[in-house]
C-alpha positions in Angstrom: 4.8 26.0 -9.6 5.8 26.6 -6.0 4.4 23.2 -3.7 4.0 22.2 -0.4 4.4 19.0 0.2 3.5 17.9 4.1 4.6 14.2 4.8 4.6 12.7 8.5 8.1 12.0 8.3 11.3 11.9 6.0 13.5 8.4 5.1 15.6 10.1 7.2 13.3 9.1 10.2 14.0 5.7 12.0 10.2 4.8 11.3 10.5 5.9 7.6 9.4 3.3 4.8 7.5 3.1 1.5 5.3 6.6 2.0 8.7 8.5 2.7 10.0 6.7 -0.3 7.4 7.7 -2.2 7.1 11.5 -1.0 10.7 12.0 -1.3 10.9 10.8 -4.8 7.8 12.6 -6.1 9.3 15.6 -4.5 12.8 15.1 -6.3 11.4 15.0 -9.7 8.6 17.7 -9.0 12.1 19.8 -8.7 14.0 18.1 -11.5 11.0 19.5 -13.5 12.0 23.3 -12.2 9.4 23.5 -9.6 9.8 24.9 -6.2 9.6 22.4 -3.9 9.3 22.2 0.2 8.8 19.3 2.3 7.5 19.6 5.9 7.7 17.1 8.1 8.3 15.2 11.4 12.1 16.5 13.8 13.7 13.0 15.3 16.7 13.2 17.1 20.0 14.7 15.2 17.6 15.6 12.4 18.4 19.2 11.3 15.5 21.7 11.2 16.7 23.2 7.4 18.5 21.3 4.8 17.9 20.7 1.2 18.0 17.5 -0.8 18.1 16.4 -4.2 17.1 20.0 -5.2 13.8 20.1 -1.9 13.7 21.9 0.7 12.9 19.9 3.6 12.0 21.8 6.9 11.5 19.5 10.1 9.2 20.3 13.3 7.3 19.0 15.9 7.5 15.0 16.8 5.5 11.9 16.7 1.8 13.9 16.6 2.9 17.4 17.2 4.4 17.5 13.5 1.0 18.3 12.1 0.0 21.1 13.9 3.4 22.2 13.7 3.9 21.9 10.2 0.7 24.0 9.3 1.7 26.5 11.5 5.2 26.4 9.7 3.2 26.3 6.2 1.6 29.5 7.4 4.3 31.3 8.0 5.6 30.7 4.2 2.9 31.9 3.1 2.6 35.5 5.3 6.6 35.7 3.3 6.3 34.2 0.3 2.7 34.3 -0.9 0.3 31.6 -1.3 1.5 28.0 -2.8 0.1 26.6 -6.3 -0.7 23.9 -4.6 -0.2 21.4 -1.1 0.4 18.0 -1.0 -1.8 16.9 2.1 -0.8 12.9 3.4 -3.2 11.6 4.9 -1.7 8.9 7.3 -4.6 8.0 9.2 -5.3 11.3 9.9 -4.7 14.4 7.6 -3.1 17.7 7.9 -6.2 19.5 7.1 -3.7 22.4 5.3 -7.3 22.8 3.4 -8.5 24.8 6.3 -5.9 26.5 7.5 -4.1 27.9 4.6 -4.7 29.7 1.4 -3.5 27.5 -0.6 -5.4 24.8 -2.7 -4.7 21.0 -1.1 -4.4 18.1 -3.3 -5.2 15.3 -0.4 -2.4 12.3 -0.8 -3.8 8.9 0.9 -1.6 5.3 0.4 -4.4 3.2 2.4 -7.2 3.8 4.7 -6.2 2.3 7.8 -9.6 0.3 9.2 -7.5 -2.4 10.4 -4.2 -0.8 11.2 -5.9 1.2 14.6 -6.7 -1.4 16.7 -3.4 -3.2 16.3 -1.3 -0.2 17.1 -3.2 1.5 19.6 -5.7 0.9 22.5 -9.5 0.6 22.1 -10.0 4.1 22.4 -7.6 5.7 20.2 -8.6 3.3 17.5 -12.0 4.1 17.5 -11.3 8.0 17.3 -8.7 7.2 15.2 -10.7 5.3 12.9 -14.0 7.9 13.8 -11.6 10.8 12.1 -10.5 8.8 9.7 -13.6 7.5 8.1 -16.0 10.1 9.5 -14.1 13.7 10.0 -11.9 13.9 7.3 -14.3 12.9 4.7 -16.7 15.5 5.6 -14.0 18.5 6.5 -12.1 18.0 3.1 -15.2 16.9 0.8 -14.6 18.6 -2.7 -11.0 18.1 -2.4 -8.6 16.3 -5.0 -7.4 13.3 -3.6 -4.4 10.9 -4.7 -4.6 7.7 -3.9 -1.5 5.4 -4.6 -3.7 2.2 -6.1 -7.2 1.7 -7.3 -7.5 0.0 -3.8 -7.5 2.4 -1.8 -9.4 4.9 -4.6 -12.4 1.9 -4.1 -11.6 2.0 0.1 -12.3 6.2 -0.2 -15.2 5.9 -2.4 -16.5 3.6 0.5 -16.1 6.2 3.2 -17.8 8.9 1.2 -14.9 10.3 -1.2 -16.5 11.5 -4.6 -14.4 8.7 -6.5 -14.5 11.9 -9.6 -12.0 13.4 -7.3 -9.6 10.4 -7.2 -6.7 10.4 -9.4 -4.3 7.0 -8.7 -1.1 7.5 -9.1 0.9 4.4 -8.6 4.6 3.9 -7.0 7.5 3.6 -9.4 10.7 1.3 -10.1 13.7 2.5 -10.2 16.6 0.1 -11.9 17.6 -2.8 -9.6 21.5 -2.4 -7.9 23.1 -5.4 -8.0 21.5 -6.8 -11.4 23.8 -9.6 -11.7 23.7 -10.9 -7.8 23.2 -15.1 -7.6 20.6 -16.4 -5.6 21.9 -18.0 -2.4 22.6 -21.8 -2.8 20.7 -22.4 0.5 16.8 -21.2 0.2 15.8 -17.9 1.7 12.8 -15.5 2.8 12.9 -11.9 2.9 10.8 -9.9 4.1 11.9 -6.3 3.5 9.9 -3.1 5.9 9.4 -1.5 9.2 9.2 -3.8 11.8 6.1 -2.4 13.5 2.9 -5.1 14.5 0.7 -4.0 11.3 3.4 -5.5 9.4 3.3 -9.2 11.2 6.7 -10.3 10.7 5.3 -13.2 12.9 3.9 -14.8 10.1 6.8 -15.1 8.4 8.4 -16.7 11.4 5.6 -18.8 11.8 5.8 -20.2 8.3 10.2 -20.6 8.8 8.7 -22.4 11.9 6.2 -24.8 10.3 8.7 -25.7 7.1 11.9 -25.4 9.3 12.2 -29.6 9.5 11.2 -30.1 5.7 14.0 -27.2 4.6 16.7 -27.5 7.3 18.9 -25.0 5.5 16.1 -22.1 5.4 17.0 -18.9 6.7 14.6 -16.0 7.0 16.5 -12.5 6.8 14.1 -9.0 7.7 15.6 -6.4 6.2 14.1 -3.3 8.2 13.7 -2.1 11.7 11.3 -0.1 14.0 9.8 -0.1 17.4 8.1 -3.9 17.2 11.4 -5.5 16.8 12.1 -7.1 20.3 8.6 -8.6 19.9 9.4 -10.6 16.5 12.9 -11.7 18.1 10.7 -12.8 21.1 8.4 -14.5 18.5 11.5 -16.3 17.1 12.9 -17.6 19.9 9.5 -18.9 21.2 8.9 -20.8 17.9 12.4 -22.4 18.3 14.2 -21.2 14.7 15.7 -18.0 16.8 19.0 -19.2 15.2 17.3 -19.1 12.0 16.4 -15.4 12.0 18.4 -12.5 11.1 17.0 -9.5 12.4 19.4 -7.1 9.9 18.0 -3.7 10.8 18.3 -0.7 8.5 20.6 -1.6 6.2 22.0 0.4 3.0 20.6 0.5 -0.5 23.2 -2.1 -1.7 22.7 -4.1 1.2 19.5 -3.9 0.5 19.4 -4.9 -3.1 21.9 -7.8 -2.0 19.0 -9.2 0.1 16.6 -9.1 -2.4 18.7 -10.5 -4.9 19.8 -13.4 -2.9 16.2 -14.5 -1.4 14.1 -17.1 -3.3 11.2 -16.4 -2.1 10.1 -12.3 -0.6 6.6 -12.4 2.1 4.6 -9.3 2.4 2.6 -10.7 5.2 1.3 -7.1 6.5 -2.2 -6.5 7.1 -2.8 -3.6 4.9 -0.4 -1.8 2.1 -1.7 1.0 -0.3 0.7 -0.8 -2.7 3.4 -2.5 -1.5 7.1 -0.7 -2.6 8.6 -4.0 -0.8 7.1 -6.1 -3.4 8.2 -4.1 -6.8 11.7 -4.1 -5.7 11.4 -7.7 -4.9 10.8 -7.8 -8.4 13.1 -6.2 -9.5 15.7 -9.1 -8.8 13.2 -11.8 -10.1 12.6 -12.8 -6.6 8.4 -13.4 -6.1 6.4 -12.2 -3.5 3.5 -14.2 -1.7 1.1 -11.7 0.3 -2.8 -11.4 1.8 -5.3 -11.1 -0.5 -7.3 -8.9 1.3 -4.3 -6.6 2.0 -5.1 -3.7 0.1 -2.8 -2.9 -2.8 -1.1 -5.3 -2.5 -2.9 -7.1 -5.1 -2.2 -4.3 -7.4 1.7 -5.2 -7.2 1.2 -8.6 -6.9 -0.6 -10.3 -10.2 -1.9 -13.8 -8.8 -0.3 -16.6 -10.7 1.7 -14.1 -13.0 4.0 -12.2 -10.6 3.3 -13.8 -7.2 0.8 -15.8 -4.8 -1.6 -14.2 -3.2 -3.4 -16.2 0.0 -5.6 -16.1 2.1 -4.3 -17.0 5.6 -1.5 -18.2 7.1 -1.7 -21.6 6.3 -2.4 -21.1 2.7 0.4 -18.7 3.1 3.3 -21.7 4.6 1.5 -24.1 1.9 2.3 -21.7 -0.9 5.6 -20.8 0.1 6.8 -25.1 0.4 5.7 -25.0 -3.5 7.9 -22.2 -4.2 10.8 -23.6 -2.5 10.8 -27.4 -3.6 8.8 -26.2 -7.0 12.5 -24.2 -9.2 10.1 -24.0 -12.7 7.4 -22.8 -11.3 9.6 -20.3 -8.8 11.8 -18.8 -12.1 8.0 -18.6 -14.1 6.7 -15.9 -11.5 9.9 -14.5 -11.1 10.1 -13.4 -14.8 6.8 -11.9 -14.5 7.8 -10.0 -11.6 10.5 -8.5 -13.8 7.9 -7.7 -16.0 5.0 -6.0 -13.9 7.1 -4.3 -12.0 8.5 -2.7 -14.9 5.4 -1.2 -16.1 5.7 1.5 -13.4 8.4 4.4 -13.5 9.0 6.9 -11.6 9.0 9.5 -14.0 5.4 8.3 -15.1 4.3 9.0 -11.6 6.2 12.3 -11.7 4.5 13.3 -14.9 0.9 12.3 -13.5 1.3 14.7 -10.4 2.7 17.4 -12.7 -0.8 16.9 -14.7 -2.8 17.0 -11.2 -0.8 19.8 -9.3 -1.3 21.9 -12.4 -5.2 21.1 -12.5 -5.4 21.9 -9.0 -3.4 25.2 -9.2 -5.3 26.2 -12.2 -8.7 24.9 -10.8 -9.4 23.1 -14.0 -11.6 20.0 -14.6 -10.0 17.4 -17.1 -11.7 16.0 -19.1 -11.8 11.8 -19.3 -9.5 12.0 -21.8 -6.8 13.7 -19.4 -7.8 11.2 -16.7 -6.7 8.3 -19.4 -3.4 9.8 -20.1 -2.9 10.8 -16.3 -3.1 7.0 -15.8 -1.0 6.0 -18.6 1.7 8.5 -17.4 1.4 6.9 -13.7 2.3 3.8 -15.4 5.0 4.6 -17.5 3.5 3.3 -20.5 3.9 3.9 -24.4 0.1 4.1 -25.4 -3.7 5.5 -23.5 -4.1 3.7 -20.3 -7.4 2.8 -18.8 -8.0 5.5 -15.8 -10.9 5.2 -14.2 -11.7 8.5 -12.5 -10.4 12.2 -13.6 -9.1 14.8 -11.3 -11.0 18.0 -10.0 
């Protein structure tokens, strides 16, 4: 198949994260599999416009909110020399391409959470509302009878809410890839980690307050954020006003070893964000036996969390501080959720999630319904696993 796949930026991108993670890897084993593959997306500076990775093309244009009309245009102009594409891979981040309407080529809609909460936090009060009036309102309408792909049954339940025919949801969750570092020790001295952009929706200030509130009953605690974006003078602000400044390392983007390192060391990971469509920070957490305590109402993230079995999940900041004390004083109980963090987390491969997008690109390119027999291998595939899954809804 030849595919489209329009992302609002790369990991290449100081703001990338867990969607870029997640397009870039699809993409990479859409072409392992011998399809054509382009990715458009945002320019930042010393970006090139052309290059090709891991067997993608990846074209660059426009910035911050000029990359989507820029990158339909640019998705137009394939097509006038190249023909129409099997199918294009839509993200939705807040607001969608709409490559539906403008192209010739059948759109499978990609969303990772609906972003209700996320507007007013970023933006002013009247960007959020038309934000949030597009989001929940506009797009539903403009793109109805579309496939969608959403990344947890979350956020398939949020887009059945704002009018989504939930028959046209496939989930397709995140994968795992093999932990670096396998064999790293745990610090001796306790740690948090909290691994992501540092951007307000992802309230790093939590974390810091809860450093803050245990810092006298664990005077060797350390909280490390491994991650960086626009927000982070405001969290080292935050630390400094809450007087464990000194007890904050504010690490930046940091390397994939580096980054495995972290994980590895911390004894505790918090994923204290308002909203995740899964939570990527939390399965590589995992990875290293290291347990993550979130929000309940966060969105996916109590998909890659299992209460009680992988993790904690809370439901406000001082359940979240209470919760994290029992993890640091409590080692049985720490090393219990840690090996079923190991063990959720490897239920989901990449090349499962691979394989389902195969089975939904090819159903979109060939206009075919599956049947719910399809839609229960489609979700076994997603999960990596060995025998029929449960899926809930098939594609269109």
């Amino acid at each position: 198949m030849r595919i489209a796949f329009l992302n609002w930026r790369d990991s290449t991108h100081p703001e990338g994260g867990g969607a870029e993670k997640y397009a870039e890897t699809v993409c990479a084993g859409l072409a392992a599999a011998g399809h054509e593959v382009t990715l458009l997306c945002a320019r930042h500076p010393g970006s090139a416009v052309e290059e090709v990775r891991d067997g993608v093309r990846v074209l660059r244009q426009g910035g911050r909110l000029g990359v989507y009309p820029a990158s339909v245009r640019r998705l137009r102009a394939l097509e006038r020399t190249g023909g129409r594409f099997d199918a294009v891979v839509d993200t939705q981040n807040g607001v969608p391409f709409l490559a539906r309407l403008a192209t010739r080529s059948p759109a499978v809609v990609l969303v990772h959470h609906v972003h209700r909460e996320q507007w007013p936090i970023v933006f002013g009060p009247v960007a959020a509302r038309v934000g949030w009036f597009v989001e929940s309102r506009v797009a539903p309408r403009l793109l109805r009878g579309s496939q969608y792909v959403a990344v947890s049954e979350r956020t398939r339940d949020e887009l059945a809410g704002l009018g989504v025919d939930p028959g046209s949801i496939a989930v397709v969750h995140n994968g795992t890839e093999p932990p670096l570092l396998a064999d790293r020790p745990r610090h001796p001295d306790p740690r948090l980690v909290v691994l992501g952009r540092v951007v307000p929706h992802k309230r790093v200030e939590h974390a810091i307050a809860v450093l803050a509130a245990l810092a006298d009953r664990h005077p060797r605690l350390r909280l490390r954020v491994v991650g960086d974006g626009w927000w982070r003078e405001e969290v080292a602000t935050a630390a400094r006003r809450a007087g464990v400044g000194d007890r904050v390392d504010l690490l930046g983007f940091v390397d994939e070893e580096t980054k495995h390192a972290e994980l590895a060391a911390a004894w505790v990971a918090l994923a204290p964000s308002v909203k995740e469509g899964w939570g990527l920070c939390v399965v590589e957490a995992a990875t290293h036996a290291t347990p993550t305590v979130a929000y309940r109402g966060a969105g996916g993230l109590s998909e890659s969390i299992l209460d009680g079995e992988s993790g904690l999940l809370v439901d406000d900041l001082e359940d979240l501080t209470r919760a994290v004390d029992r993890l640091l004083v409590d080692d049985e109980e720490r090393e219990r959720l840690g090996a079923g963090a190991v063990r959720h987390a490897a239920r989901f491969t990449w090349a499962g999630s691979v394989e389902a997008w195969i089975t939904v690109l090819t159903d979109t390119a060939s206009r075919r319904v599956p049947t719910a027999d399809r839609d229960a291998e489609l979700s076994r595939r997603s999960r990596g696993a060995r025998s029929p899954g449960s899926g809930r809804r098939a594609p269109r």
